[in-house]
N, C-alpha and C positions, 0 to 999 in steps of 0.2 A: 294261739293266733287270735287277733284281735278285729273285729269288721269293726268297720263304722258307716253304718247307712248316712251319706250324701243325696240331699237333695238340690236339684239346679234348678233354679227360676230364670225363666224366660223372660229377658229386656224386652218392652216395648220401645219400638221406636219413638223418635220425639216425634209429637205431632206438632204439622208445618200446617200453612194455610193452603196447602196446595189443593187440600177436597173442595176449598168453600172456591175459588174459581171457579165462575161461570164458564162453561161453554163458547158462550156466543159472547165477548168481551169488550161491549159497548162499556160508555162512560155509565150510563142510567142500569145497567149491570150489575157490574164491578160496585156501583155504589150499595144496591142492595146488598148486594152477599157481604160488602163490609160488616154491614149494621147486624150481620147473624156470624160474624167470625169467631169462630172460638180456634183459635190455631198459633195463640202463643198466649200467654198468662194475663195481658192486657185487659181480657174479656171479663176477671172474676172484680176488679175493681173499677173499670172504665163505664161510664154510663153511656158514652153515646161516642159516637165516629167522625172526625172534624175531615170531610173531604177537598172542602177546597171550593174554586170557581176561577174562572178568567178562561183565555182564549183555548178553546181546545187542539188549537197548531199554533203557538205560540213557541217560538223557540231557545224563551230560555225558562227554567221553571224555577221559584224560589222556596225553598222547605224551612217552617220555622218552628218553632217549639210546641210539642204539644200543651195541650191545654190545663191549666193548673187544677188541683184539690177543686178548688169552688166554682168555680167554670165548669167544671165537668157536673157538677151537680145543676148546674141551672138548665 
């Protein structure tokens, strides 16, 4: 009879941005803990966090590309 020792590795979860959510989930917030996001792969190449601006109850919102290669470096 023949054993074979098997060993099982334990999956970690994916990690999601849900740790870097503030608490308290103002816009001046949310903007910080952006700029410390490490909660999807974006963080090991992106140099900086393009948030935005305009009315904060403004009721339509427009989303547009992020930001290229050389843009993200300046």
């Amino acid at each position: 009879m023949t054993f074979y020792r098997v060993r099982i590795l334990a999956r970690r979860p994916p990690k999601t941005a849900a740790e870097y959510i503030p608490q308290r989930r103002s816009l001046p917030s949310v903007r910080e803990a952006a700029k410390e996001c490490q909660g999807c792969e974006l963080w090991t190449t992106g140099r900086q966090t393009v948030f935005g601006e305009g009315a904060r109850k403004a009721e339509v919102m427009l989303v547009g590309e992020q930001p290229g290669d050389a843009e993200d470096l300046r």
